[in-house]
C-alpha positions in Angstrom: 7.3 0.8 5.6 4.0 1.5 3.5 2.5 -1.3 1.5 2.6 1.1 -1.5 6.6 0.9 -0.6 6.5 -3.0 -0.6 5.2 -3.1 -3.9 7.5 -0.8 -5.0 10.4 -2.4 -3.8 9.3 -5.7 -5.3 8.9 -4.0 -8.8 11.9 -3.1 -8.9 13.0 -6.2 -7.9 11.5 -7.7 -10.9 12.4 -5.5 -12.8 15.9 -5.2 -12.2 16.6 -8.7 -11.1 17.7 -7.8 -7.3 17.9 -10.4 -4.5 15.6 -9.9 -1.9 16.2 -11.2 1.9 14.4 -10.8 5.3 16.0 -10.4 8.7 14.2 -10.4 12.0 15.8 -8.9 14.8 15.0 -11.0 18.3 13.1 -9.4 20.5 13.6 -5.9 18.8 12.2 -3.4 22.1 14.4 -4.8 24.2 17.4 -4.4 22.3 16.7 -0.3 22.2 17.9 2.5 24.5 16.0 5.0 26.4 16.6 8.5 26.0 19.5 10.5 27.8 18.2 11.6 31.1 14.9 10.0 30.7 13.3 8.4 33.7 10.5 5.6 33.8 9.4 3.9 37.0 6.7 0.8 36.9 5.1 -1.3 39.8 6.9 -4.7 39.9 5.0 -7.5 38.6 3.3 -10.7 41.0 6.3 -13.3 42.1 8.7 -14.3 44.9 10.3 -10.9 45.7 6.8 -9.3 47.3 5.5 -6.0 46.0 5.7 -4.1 49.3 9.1 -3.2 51.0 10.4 -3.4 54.4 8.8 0.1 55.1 5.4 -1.5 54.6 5.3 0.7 51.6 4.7 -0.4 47.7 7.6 -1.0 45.8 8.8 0.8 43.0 11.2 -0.2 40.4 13.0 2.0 37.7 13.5 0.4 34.1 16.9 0.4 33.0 15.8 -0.5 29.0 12.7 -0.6 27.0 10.5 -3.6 27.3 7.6 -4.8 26.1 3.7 -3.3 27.3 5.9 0.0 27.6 4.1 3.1 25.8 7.6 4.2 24.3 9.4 0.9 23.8 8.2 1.1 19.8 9.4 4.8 19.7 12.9 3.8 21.5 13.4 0.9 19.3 12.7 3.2 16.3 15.2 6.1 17.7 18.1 3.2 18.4 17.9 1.7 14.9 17.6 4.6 12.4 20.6 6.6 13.8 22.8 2.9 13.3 21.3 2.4 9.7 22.4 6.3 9.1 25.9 6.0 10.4 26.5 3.1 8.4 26.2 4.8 5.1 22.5 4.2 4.4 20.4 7.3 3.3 16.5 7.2 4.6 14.3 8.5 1.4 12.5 11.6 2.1 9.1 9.8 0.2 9.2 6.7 3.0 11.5 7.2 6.0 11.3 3.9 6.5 13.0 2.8 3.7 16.8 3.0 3.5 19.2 3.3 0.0 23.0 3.1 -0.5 24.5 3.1 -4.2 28.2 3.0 -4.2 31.5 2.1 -6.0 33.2 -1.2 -4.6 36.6 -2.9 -4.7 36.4 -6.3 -6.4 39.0 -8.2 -7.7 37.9 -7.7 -11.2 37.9 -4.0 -10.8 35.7 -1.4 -9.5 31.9 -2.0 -9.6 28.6 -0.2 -8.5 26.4 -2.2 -6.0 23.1 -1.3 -4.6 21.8 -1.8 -0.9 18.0 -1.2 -0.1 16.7 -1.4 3.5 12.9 -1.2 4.5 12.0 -1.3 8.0 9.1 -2.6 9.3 8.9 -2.7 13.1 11.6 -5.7 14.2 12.1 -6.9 9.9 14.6 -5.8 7.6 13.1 -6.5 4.0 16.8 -6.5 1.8 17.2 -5.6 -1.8 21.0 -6.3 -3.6 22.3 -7.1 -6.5 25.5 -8.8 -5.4 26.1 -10.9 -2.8 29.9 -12.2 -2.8 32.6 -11.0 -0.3 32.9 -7.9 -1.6 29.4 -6.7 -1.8 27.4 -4.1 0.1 25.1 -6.8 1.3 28.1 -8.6 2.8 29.6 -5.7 4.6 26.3 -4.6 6.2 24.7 -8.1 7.1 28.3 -8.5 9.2 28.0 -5.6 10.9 23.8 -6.2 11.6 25.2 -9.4 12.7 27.7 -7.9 15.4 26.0 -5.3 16.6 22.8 -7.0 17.1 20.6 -10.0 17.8 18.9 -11.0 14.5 18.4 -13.6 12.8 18.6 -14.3 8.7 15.3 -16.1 7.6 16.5 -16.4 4.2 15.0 -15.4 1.1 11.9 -13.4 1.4 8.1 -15.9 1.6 6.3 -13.6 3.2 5.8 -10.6 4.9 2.3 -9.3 7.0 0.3 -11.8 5.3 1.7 -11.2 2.0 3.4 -14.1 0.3 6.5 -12.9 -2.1 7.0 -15.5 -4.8 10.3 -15.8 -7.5 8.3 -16.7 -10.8 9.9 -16.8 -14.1 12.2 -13.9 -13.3 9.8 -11.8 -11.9 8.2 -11.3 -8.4 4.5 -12.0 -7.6 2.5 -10.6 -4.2 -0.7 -12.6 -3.3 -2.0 -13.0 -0.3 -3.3 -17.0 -0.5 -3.1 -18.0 3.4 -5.2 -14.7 4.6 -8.2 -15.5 2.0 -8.1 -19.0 3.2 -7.8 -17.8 6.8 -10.9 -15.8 6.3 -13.0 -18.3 4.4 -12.6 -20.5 7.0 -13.9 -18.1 9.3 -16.9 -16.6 6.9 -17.9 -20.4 5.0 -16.7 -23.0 7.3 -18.8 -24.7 4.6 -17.1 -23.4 1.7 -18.0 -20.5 -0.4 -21.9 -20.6 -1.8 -22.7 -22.1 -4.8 -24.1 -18.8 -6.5 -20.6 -17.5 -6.4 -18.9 -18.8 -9.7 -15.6 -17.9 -11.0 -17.2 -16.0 -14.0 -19.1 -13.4 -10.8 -17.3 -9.6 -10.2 -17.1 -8.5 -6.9 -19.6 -6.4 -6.9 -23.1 -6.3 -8.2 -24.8 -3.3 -10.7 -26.8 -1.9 -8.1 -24.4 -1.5 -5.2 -24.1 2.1 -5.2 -27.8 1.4 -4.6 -27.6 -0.7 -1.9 -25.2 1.7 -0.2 -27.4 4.5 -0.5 -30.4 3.0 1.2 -28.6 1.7 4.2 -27.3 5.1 4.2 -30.3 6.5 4.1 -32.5 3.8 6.5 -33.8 5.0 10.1 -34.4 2.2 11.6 -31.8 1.1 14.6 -28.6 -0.8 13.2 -28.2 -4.3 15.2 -25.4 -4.9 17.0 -24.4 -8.1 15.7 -24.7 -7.1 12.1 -22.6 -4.2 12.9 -19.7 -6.0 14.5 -20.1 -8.9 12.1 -20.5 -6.1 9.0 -17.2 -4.5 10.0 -15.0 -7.2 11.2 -15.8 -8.7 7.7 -15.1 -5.5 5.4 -12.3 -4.3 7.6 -10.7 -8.0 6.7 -11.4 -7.5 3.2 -10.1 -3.6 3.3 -6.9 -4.8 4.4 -6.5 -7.1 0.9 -8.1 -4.5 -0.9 -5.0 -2.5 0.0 -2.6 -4.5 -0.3 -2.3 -7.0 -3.5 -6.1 -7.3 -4.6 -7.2 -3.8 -6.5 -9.9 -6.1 -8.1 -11.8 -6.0 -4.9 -11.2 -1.7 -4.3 -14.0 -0.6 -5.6 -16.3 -3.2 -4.2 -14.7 -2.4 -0.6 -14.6 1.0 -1.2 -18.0 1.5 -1.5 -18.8 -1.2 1.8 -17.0 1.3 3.8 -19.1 4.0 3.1 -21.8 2.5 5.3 -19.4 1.0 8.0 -21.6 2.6 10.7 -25.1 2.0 9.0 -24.9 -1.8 7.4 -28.0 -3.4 6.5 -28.3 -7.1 5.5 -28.2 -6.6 1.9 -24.6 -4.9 2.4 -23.3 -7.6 4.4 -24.7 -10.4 1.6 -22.6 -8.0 -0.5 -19.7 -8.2 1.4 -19.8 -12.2 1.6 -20.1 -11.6 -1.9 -16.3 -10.2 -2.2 -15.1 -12.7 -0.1 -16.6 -15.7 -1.8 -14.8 -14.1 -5.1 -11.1 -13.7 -3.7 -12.3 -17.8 -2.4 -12.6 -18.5 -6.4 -9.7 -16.9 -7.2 -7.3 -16.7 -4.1 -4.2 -17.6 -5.9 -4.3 -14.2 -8.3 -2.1 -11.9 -7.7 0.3 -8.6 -8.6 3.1 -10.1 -11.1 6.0 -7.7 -11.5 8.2 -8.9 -14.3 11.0 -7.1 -16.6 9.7 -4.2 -19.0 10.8 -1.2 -20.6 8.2 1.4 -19.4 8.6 4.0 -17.2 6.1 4.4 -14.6 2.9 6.1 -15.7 -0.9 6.2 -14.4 -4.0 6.7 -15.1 -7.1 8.8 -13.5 -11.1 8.4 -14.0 -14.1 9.5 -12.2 -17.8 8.4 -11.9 -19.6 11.8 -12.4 -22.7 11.4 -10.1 -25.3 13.8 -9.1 -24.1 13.8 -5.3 -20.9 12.4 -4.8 -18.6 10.9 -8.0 -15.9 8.1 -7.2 -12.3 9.1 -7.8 -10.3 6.3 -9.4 -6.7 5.9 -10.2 -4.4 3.5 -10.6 0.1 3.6 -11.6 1.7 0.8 -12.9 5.3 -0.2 -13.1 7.2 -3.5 -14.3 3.7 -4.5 -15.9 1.6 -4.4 -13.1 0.0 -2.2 -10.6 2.1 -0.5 -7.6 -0.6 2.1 -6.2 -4.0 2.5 -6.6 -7.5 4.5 -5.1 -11.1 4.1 -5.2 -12.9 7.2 -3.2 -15.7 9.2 -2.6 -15.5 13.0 -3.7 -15.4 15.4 -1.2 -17.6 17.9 -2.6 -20.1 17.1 -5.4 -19.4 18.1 -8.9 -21.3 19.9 -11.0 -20.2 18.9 -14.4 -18.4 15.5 -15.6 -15.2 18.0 -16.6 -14.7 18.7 -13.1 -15.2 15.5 -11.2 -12.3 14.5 -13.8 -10.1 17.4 -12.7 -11.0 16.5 -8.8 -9.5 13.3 -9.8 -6.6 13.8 -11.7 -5.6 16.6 -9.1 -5.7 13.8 -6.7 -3.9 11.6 -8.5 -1.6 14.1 -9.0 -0.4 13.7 -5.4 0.3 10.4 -6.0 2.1 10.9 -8.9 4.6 13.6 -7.4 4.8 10.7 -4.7 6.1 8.0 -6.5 8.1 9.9 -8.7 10.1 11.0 -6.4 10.2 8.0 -4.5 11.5 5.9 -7.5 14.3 9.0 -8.2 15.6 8.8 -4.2 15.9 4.8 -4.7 18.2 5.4 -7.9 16.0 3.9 -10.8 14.4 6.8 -12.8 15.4 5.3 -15.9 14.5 8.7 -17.9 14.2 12.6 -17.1 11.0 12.8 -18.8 7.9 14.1 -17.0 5.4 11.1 -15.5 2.7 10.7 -17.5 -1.3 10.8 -16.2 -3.6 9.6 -18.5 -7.2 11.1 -18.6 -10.5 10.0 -20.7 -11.5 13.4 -20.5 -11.0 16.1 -23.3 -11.8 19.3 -21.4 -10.2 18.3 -18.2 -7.0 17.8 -20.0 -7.4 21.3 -21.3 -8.3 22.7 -18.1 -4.6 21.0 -16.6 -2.9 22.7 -19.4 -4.6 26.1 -19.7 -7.8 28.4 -18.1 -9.6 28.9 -21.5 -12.6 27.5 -19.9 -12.6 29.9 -17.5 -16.4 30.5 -17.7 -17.0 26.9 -16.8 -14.4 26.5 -14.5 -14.2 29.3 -12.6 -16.2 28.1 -9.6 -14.0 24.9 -8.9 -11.0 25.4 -6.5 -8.2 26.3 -7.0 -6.9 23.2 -4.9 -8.4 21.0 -7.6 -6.3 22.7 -9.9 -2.3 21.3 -8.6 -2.6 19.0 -11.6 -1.9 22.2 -13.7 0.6 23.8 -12.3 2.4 20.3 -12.3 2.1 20.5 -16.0 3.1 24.1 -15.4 6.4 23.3 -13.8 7.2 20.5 -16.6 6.8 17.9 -14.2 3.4 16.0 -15.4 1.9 15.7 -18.5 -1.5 14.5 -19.7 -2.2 12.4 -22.7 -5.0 11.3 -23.7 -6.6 7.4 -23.3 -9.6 6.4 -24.9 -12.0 5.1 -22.1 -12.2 1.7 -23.7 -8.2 1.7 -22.6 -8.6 3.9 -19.0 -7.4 1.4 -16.7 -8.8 3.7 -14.0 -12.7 3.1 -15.0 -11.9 -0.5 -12.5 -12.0 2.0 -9.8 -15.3 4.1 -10.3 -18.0 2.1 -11.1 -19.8 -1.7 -11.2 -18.4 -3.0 -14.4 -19.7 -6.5 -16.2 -18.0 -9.6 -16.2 -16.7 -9.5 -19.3 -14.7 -5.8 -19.2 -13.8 -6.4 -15.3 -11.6 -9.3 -16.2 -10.1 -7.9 -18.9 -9.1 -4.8 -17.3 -8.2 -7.1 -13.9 -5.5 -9.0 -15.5 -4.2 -6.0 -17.2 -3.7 -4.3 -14.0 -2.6 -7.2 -11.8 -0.6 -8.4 -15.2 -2.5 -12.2 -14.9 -4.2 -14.3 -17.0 
């Protein structure tokens, strides 16, 4: 299961009120099945019954089931569970094959009634969404059958899950990620954070793009310690970055662009991150009840090389996907580092959309909505009259329009004040980061 499809899930969660429960199946490889006819042979480990036979030969012993350190246990597992899920009723979504749906009418004793069962899959844990739980539920009928066909065991309502802590609040569902910022301070500033970094300091400083660029474009030999030490830390902070802290993508983003060349000024930069998820560890994504459909937005940095693509869609008040990257190919007007962007965006979009439709909770045929900042790039996604301008950008930049096209997408426009994508293209100062952080992460 995705992260974007955890956050998903737990939207809709808020949004809709459903319970959520984990289960964790005991030692998940070796409860799979190899394949029919397929034949694996190991060496036998050290211990009492020798490694060479009576022949004076090596021994060789042929598994009988998947186990653990085996290349295809993870695969097998994988291939035994699915096919069960499926024959029970469950339907795997075409946007995340990990994640399962069932909607259907029940028997109560109050009449019929529709229940909902959703089923993501990640490696040997079940992350469950229901909304009903009595004896005649979905949830029932399936946990009795998980239960009887296979060792797991119920951990209850869901904490955490890989390092993200799920917390009931008011209604709503928040994702932070508290213990794995602590983790890592304690490994960065056994000390404590430094003293320069205040609650009231971004992530990032002005001049990083700076900084990037002349570690980028330095000769000299990297050192080997700053290298390891560089990525270790800004791999740590990537996985965050990804995961519940968008405040920190652009800042990240633009660390990883010299992952291979760091210099010491980048990895002071990088402490700087981390000392600012230390200040404020316990914000988080807060998914609470609201009447809006899903809907995004899409900016872009215009530079002279490279522009930064940002884009960010929200559902239930706060943010579910997000992306702060480098353009692939340079730009040679503002108009069309925008339409790189949307186009990109786009994808994500069509994504989601879809994903949201397969789990049952489109609330409204209308087309998703992608907000630009960008006048002539929402002309260009509805029509070519700027052909002259335009005509050298490619056509693959241009699946924004014939999303429009097909009545799937439309673009409004957002006043750049309002873009909650400008977060993810540039440095900003304290004063409009914060604001436009706790609008996308819906905190105060």
């Amino acid at each position: 299961m995705r992260g974007t499809s955890l956050r998903l899930l737990s939207a809709i969660a808020g949004q809709y009120g459903l319970f959520m429960r984990r289960w964790d199946f005991v030692s998940a490889f070796l409860q799979g099945d190899l394949e029919a006819g397929e034949v694996i042979y190991c060496s036998p480990p050290p211990g009492p019954h020798g490694t060479i036979g009576s022949d004076n030969r090596p021994r060789v012993w042929r598994v009988n089931k998947p186990v653990y350190g085996m290349a295809q246990a993870g695969r097998r597992w994988q291939r035994t569970l699915f096919p069960w899920l499926k024959k029970w009723g469950l339907k795997a979504c075409d946007a995340d094959s990990c994640v399962f749906v069932l909607r259907k009418e029940v028997q109560t004793s109050n009449g019929p009634r529709m229940d909902t069962l959703i089923v993501g899959c990640y490696v040997d844990d079940l992350f469950i969404l229901y909304n009903n739980d009595d004896e005649f539920s979905l949830y029932s009928s399936f946990t009795k059958d998980l239960q009887a066909r296979w060792s797991v065991d119920d951990e209850g309502d869901v904490s955490d899950l890989l390092n993200v802590e799920i917390h009931r609040v008011d209604g709503g569902v928040e994702l932070r990620q508290t213990s794995y910022i602590e983790k890592l301070v304690q490994e960065w500033f056994p000390d404590g954070a430094p003293a320069w970094i205040h609650t009231n300091t971004t992530p990032h400083a002005m001049d990083i793009a700076t900084l990037v660029a002349d570690a980028l474009a330095c000769v000299d030999p990297v050192d080997a310690e700053l290298l390891r030490r560089y990525q270790s830390l800004v791999g740590s902070l990537l996985y965050a970055a990804t995961n519940t802290r968008p405040d920190i993508a652009y800042a990240v983003g633009m660390l990883c662009r010299a992952m291979g060349k760091p210099s010491i000024e980048l990895f002071g930069a990088a402490e700087r991150v981390l000392g600012y998820l230390y200040r404020h560890k316990d914000v988080g994504l807060r998914y609470e009840r609201d009447q809006k459909p899903l809907s995004g937005m899409s900016d872009a940095d215009w530079a002279v090389k490279h522009s930064t693509s940002g884009f960010v869609f929200t559902m239930s008040r706060a943010a579910i996907s997000w992306g702060s990257k480098k353009q692939p190919t340079i730009a040679l007007s503002s108009c069309e580092s925008e339409i790189m962007a949307a186009s990109e965006a786009a994808k994500e979009a069509v994504y989601l959309d879809r994903f949201v439709e397969e789990l049952g909770y489109k609330s409204t045929q209308e087309p998703i909505h992608l907000s630009l900042d960008n006048k002539a790039a929402i002309d260009s996604s509805y029509n070519p009259e700027n052909h002259a301008r335009t005509k050298h950008i490619d056509r693959r930049h241009y699946f924004i329009r014939e999303l429009v096209e097909e009545g799937r997408l439309v673009v409004p426009y957002v006043s750049t004040v309002d873009n909650h994508a400008d977060f993810f293209t540039k440095p900003l100062k304290p004063c409009r980061f914060f604001s436009l952080r706790n609008k996308i992460m819906n905190c105060s």
